[in-house]
DOVO-956067 format. One record per residue (C-alpha): residue number from 1; residue in three letters; x, z, y. Coordinates in nm, 4 decimals. Each point is the difference from the previous one (the first is absolute). Example, Ala and Ser with C-alpha at 12.3 -4.5 7.8 and 13.67 -1.06 7.14 Angstrom:
R num residuo u w v
R 1 ALA 1.2300 0.7800 -0.4500
R 2 SER 0.1370 -0.0660 0.3440
END
This chain:
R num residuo u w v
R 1 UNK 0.0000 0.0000 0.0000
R 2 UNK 0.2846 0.0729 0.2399
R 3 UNK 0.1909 -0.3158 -0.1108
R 4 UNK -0.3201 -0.1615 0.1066
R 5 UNK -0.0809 0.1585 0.3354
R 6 UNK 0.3929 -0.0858 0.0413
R 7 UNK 0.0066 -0.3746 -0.0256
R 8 UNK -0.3744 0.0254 0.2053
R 9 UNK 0.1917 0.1423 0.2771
R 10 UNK 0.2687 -0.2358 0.0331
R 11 UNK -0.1627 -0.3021 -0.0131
R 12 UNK 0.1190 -0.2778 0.2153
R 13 UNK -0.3575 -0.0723 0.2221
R 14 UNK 0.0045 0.3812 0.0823
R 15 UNK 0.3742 0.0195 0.1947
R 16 UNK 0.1111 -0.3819 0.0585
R 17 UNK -0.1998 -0.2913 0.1381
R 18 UNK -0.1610 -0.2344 -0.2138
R 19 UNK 0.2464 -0.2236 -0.1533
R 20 UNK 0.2470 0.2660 -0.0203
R 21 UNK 0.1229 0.2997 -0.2068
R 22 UNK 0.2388 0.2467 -0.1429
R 23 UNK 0.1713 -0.3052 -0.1851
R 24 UNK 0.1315 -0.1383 0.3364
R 25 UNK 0.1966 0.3816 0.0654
R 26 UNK 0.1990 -0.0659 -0.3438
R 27 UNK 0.3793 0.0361 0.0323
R 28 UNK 0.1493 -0.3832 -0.0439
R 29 UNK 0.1960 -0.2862 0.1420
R 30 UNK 0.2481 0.2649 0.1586
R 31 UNK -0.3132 0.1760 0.1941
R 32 UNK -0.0531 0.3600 -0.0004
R 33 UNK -0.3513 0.1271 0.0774
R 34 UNK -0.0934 0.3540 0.0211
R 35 UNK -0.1299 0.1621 -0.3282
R 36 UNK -0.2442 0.3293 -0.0485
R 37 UNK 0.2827 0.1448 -0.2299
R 38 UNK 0.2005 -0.0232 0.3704
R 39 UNK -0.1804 0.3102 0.1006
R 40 UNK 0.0863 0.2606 -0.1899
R 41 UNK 0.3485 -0.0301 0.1282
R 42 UNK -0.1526 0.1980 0.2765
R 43 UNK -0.0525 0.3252 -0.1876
R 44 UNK 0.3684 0.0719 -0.0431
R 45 UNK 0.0640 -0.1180 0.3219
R 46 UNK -0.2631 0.2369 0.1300
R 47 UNK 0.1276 0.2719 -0.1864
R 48 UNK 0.3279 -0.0459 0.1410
R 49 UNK -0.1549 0.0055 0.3618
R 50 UNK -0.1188 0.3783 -0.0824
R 51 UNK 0.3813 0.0965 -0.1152
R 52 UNK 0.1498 -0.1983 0.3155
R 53 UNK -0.2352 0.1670 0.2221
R 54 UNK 0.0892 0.3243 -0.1029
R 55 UNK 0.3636 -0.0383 0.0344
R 56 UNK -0.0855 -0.1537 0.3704
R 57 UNK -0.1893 0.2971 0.1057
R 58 UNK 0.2216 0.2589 -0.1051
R 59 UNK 0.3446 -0.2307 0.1021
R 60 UNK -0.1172 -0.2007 0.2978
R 61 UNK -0.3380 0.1166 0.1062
R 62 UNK 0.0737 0.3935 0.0242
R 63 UNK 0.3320 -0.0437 0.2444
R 64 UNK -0.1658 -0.2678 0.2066
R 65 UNK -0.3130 0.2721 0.0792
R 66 UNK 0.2735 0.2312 0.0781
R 67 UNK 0.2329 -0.2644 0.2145
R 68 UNK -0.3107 -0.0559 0.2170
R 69 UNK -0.1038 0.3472 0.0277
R 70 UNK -0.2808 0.0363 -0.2617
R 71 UNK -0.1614 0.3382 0.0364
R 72 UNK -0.2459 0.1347 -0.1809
R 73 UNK -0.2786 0.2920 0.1983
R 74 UNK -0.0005 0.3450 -0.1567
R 75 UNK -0.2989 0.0363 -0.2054
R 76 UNK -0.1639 0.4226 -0.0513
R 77 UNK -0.0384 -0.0248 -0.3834
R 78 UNK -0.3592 0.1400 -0.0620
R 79 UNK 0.0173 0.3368 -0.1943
R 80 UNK -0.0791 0.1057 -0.2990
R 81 UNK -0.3413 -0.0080 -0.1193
R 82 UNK -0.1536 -0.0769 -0.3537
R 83 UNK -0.3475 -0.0195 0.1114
R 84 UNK 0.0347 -0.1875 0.2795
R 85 UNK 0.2400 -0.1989 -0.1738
R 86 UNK -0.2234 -0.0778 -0.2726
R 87 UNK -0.2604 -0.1607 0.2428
R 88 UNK 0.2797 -0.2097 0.1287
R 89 UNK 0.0635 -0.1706 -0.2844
R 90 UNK -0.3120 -0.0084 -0.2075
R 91 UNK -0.2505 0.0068 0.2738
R 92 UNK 0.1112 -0.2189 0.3226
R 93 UNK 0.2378 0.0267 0.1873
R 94 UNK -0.2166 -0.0187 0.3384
R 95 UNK -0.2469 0.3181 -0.0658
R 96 UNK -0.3263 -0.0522 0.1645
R 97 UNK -0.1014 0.2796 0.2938
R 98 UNK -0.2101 0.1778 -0.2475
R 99 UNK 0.2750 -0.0076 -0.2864
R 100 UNK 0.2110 0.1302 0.2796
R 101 UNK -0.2392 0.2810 0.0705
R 102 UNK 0.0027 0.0870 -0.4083
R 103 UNK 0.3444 -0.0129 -0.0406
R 104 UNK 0.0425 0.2590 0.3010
R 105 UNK -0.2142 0.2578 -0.1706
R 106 UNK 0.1243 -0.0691 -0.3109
R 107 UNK 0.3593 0.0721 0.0786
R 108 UNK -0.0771 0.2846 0.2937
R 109 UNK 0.1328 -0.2192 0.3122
R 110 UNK -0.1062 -0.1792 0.3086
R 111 UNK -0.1144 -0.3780 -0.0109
R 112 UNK 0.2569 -0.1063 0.2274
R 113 UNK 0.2622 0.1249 -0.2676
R 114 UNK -0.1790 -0.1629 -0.2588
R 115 UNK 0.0057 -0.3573 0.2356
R 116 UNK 0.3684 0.1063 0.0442
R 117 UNK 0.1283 0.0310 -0.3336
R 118 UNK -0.1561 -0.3463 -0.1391
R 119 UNK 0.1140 -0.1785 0.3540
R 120 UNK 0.3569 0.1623 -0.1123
R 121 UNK -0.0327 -0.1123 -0.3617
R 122 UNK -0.0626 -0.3178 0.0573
R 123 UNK 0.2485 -0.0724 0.2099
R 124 UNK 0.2189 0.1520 -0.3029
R 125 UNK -0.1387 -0.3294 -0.1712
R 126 UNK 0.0965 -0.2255 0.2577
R 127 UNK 0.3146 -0.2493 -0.0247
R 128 UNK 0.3081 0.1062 0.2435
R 129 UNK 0.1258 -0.2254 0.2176
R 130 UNK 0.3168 -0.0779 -0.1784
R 131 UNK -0.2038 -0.1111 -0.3134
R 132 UNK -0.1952 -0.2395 0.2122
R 133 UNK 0.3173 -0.1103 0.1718
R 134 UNK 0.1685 -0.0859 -0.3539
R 135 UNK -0.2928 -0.1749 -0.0852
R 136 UNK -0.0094 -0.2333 0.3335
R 137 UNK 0.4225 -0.0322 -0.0226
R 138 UNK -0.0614 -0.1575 -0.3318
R 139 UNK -0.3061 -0.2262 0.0678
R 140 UNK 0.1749 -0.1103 0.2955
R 141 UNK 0.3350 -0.1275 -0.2315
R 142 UNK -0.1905 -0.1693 -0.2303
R 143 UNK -0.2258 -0.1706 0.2493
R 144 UNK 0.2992 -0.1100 0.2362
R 145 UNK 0.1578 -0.0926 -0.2996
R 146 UNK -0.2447 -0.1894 -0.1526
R 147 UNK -0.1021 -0.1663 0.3609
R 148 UNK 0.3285 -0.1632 0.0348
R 149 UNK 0.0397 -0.0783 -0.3560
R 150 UNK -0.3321 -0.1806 0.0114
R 151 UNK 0.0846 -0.1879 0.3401
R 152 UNK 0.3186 -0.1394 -0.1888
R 153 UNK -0.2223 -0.1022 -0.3029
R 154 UNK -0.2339 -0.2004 0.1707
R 155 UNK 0.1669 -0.0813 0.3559
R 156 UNK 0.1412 -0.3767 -0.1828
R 157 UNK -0.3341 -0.0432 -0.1676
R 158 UNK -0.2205 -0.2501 0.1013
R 159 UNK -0.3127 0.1945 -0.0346
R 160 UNK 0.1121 0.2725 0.2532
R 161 UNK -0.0750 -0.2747 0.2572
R 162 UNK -0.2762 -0.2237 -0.1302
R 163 UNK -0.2649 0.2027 -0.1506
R 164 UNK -0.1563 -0.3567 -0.1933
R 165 UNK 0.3563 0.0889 -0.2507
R 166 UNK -0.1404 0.2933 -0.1114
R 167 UNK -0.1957 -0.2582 -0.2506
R 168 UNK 0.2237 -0.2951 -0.0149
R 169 UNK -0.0121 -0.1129 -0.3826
R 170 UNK -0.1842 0.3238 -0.1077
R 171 UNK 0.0031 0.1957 -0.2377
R 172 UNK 0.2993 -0.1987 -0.1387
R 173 UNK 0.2213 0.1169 0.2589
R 174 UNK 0.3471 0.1273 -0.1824
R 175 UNK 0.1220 0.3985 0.0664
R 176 UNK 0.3600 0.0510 0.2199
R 177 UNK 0.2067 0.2889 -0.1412
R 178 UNK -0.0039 0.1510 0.3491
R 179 UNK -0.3951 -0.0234 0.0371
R 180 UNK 0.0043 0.1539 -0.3495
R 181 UNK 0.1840 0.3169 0.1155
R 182 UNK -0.1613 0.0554 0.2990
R 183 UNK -0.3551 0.0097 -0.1847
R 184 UNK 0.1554 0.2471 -0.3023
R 185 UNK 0.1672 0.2323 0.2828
R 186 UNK -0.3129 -0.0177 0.2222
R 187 UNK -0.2343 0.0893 -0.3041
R 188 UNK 0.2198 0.2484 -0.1112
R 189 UNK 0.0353 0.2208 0.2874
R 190 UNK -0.4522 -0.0182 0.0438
R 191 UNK 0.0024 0.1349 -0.3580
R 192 UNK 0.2636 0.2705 0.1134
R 193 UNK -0.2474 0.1201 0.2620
R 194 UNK -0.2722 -0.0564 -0.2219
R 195 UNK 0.1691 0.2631 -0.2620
R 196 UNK 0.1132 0.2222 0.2971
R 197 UNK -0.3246 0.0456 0.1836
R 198 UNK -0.0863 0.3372 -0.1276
R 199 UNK 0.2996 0.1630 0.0954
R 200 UNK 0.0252 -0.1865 0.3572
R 201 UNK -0.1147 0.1422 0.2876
R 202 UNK -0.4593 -0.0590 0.0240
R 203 UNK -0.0915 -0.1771 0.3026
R 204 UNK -0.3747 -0.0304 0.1530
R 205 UNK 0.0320 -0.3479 -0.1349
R 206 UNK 0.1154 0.0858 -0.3696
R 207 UNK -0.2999 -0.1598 -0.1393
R 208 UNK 0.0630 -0.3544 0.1841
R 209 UNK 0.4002 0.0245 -0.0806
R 210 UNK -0.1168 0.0273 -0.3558
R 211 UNK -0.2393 -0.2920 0.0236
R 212 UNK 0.2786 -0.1818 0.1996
R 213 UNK 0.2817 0.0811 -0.2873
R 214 UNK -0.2267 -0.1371 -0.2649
R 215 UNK -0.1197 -0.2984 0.1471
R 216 UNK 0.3745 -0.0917 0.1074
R 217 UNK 0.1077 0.0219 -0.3753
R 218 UNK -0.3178 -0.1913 -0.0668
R 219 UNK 0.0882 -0.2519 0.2484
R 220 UNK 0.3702 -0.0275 -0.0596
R 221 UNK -0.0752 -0.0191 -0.3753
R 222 UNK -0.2568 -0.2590 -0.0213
R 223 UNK 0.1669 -0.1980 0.2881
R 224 UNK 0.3401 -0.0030 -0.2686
R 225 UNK -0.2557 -0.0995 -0.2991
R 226 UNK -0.1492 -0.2697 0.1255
R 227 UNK 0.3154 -0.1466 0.2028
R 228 UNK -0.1966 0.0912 0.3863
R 229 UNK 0.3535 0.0945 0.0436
R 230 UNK 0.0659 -0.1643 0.3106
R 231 UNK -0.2752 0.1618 0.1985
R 232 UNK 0.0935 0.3256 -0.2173
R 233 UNK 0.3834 0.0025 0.1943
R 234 UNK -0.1757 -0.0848 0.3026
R 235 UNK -0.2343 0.3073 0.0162
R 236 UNK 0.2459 0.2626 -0.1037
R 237 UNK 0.2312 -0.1410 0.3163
R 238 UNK -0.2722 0.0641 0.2001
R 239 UNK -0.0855 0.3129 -0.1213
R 240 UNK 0.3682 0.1585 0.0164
R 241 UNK 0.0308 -0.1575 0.3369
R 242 UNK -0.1696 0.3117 0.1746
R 243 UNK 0.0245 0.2439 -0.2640
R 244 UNK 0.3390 0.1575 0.0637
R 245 UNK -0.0572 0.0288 0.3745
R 246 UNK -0.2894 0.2304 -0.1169
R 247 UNK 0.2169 0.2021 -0.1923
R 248 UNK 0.2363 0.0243 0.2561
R 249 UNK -0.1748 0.0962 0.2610
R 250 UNK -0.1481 0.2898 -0.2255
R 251 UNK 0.3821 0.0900 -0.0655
R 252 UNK 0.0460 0.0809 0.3681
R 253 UNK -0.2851 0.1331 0.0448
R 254 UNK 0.0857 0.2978 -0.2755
R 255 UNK 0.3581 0.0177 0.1689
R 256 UNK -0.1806 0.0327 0.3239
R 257 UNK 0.1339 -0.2780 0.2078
R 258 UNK -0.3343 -0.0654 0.1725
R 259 UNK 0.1038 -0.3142 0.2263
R 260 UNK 0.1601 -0.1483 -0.3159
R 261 UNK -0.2722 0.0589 -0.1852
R 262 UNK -0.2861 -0.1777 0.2613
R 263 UNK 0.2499 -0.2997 0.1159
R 264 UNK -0.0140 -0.0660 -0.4126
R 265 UNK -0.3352 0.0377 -0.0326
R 266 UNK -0.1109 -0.2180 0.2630
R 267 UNK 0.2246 -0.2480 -0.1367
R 268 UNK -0.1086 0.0596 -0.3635
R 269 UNK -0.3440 -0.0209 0.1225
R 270 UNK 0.0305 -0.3488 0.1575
R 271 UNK 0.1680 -0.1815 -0.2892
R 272 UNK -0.3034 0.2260 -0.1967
R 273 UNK -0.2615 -0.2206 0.1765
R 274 UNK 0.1592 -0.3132 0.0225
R 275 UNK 0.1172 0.0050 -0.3828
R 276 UNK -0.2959 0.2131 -0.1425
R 277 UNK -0.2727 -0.1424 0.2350
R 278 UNK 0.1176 -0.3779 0.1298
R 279 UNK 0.2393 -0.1436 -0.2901
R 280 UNK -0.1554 0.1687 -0.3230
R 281 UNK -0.3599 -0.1588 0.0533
R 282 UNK 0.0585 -0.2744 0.2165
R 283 UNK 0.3025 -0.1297 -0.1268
R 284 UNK 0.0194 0.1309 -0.3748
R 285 UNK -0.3570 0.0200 -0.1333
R 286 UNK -0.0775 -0.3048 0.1763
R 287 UNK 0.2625 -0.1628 -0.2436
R 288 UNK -0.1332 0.1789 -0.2562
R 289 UNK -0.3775 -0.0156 0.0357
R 290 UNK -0.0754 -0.3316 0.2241
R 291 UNK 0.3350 -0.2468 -0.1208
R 292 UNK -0.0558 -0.0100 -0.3287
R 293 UNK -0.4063 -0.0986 0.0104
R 294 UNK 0.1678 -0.3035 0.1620
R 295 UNK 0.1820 -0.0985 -0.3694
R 296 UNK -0.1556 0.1887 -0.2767
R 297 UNK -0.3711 0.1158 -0.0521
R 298 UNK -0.0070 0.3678 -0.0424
R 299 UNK 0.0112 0.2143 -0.2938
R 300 UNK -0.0048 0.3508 -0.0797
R 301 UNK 0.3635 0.0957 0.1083
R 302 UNK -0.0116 -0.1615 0.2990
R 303 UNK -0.2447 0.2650 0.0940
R 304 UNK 0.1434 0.2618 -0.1805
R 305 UNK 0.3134 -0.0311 0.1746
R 306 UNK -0.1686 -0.0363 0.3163
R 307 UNK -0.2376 0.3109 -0.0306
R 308 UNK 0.3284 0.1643 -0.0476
R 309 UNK 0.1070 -0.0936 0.3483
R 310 UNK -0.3393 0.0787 0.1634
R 311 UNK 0.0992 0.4268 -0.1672
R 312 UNK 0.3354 -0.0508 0.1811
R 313 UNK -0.1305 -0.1345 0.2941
R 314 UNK -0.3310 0.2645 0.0421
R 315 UNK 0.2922 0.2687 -0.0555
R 316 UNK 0.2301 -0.1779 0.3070
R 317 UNK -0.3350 0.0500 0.1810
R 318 UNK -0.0258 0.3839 -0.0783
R 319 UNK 0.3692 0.0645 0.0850
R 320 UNK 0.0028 -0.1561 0.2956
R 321 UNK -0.2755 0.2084 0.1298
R 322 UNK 0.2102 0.2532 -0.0789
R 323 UNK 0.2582 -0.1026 0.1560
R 324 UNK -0.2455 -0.0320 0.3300
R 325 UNK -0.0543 0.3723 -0.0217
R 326 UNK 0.3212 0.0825 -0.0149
R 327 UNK 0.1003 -0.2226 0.2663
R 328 UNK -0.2477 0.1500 0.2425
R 329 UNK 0.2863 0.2860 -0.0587
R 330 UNK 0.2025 -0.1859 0.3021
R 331 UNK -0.2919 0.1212 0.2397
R 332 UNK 0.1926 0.2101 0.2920
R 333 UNK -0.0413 0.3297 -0.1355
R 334 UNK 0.1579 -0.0848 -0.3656
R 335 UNK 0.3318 -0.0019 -0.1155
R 336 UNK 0.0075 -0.1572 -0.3288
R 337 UNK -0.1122 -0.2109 -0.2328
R 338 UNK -0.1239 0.2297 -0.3513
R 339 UNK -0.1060 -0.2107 -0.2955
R 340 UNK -0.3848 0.0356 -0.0211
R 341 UNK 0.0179 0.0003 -0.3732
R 342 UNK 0.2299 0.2861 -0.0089
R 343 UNK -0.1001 0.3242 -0.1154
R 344 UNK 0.0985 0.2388 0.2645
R 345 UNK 0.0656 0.4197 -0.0151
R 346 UNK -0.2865 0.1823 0.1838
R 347 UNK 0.0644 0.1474 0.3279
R 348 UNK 0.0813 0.3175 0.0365
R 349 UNK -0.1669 0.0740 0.3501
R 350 UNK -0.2720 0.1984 -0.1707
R 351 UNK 0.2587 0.2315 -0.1895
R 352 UNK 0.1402 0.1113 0.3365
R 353 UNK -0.3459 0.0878 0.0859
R 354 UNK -0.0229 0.1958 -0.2974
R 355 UNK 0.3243 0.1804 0.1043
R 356 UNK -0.1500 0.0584 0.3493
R 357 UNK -0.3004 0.1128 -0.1550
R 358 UNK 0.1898 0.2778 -0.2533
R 359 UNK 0.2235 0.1483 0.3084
R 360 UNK -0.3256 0.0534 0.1607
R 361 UNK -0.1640 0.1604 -0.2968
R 362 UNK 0.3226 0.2111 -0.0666
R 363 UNK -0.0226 0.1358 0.3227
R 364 UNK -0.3897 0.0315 0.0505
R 365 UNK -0.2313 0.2393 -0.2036
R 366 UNK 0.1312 0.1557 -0.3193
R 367 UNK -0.2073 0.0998 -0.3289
R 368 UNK 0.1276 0.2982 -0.1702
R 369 UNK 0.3454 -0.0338 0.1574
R 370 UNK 0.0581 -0.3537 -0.0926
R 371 UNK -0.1497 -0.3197 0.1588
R 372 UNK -0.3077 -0.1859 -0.1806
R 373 UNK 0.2282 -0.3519 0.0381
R 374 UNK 0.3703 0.1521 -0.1033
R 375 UNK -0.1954 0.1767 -0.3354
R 376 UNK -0.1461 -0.3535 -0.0745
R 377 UNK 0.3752 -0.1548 0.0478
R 378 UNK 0.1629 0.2646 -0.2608
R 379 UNK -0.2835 -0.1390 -0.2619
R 380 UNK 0.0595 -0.3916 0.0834
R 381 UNK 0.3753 0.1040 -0.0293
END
């Protein structure tokens, strides 16, 4: 049954045009075509992107944070306390006013400690700065990396200047080594963040970087298959061409080097637009999705492949709304540019009006010699 749903799958009419098939992306007459056993060359390579991206951090990553003064804000560890503790973790982590109400009986304190410990605890949960710097330092490597490495893929190709060659003779359009490379090493390092996710630091957007991580292995995968590799090199450029200015900026922005930080976002978000926004629908999905009516009638990958694009280009949409937010950060009044997405320690304004609050109570009315507050404090303690 599986052998049967197998060769249903891969029939010719579903991926190729009518007339053509998986016989014209055979290896012969000295031509090299890319092959679905090509792919899992990618696992080991992504497996080695973990290892090399632990060595980075700890050789590279951790001395550059402290080069450019890196410094991470005391946190007050939240004491000791198994029944609050409990709620914490089976419970929520956000207690509703009432639960907060409960839990002060329960334990013999004030609400506002109550709000205090869990604001205290989960900042205890919260990624330091020098993680999140690691993590940015090593995006921003393997995206500069991979930018320039693309560029001098595709810069003598003739389909980085005439869109209509992104079909010329397709699908029977033989692999280059280099092209070959740069599609294992991009795949590779989307798996590595794909297997790395849960221990990276959660963003507001960690559901859409999932969706965007999947449908880029999707994409890059299915581009490989079916020989779409021209447009495939074509939208990973474009992609990496704005990505490490991103994680760049983010990198100053943890060292604190605020005028750094906004002169690199404002230039990350204007190659952003015009590469997210301007060249990706106008220039690549119009090769993609209107060109190719003009030569073959379509079939079910061409709209596969396309409704892939449309995910990326709806997420491009959401980010750079995002990226509006955060740019309404250069307002007079603001100083820096934070990443929306990230996941920020609470303030700790309300804690020093807790402090206020217990000087007051230690030196106002008394209940049996001791006051009502400091006798709740010993119990939260």
């Amino acid at each position: 049954m599986l052998q049967g749903l197998r060769a249903w799958f891969w029939q010719d009419w579903i991926w190729f045009p009518a007339g053509l098939g998986w016989a014209d992306l055979q290896n012969k007459d000295g031509k090299v075509f890319g092959q679905i056993e090509d792919l899992w060359v990618t696992v080991p390579i992504a497996l080695c992107f973990l290892v090399i991206r632990q060595v980075f951090e700890w050789k590279v990553a951790t001395p550059l944070a402290s080069l450019l003064g890196v410094r991470e804000k005391s946190r007050v560890e939240a004491s000791h306390n198994p029944l609050l503790e409990s709620y914490f973790r089976s419970t929520s982590k956000h207690p509703a006013q009432t639960a907060v109400v409960s839990l002060s009986k329960q334990n013999g304190c004030s609400e506002r400690q109550v709000q205090r410990w869990f604001r205290r605890r989960r900042n205890q949960e919260r990624p330091n700065k020098l993680k999140k710097f690691r993590e940015a330092s090593w995006r921003f490597t393997f995206y500069l990396l991979a930018f320039f490495a693309g560029l001098g893929v595709l810069i003598d190709k003739p389909w980085f200047y005439e869109k209509e060659e992104m079909w010329k003779d397709f699908p029977k359009m033989p692999l280059i080594e280099s092209q070959y490379w740069y599609y294992m090493i991009e795949l590779g390092f989307y798996l590595s963040l794909l297997f790395s996710v849960a221990s990276d630091v959660k963003r507001k957007d960690f559901k859409e970087q999932i969706v965007h991580h999947v449908a880029t292995i999707l994409l890059i995968s299915f581009s490989w298959v079916v020989n779409y590799i021209r447009a495939g090199t074509m939208i990973m450029l474009i992609h990496d061409a704005s990505d490490y200015l991103l994680e760049s900026a983010k990198m100053f922005n943890y060292a604190g080097w605020r005028n750094t930080c906004n002169y690199i976002f404002i230039v990350f978000a204007m190659v952003f637009f015009i590469t997210r926004l301007i060249l990706f629908p106008f220039w690549i999905m119009h090769a993609t999705v209107v060109y190719p009516l003009a030569i073959y009638p379509t079939f079910f990958g061409y709209y596969f492949f396309n409704g892939l694009l449309m995910v990326l280009q709806c997420l491009h949409i959401f980010w750079f709304l995002l990226i509006l937010r955060m740019a309404i950060k250069f307002l007079p009044g603001n100083n820096i540019v934070e990443d929306e997405r990230s996941d920020r320690d609470e303030t700790d304004d309300s804690e020093e009006e807790d402090e206020k609050e217990e000087k007051k109570t230690k030196n106002g009315p008394v209940q049996n010699g001791h006051s009502p507050l400091n006798n709740n404090h010993r119990k939260m303690d």
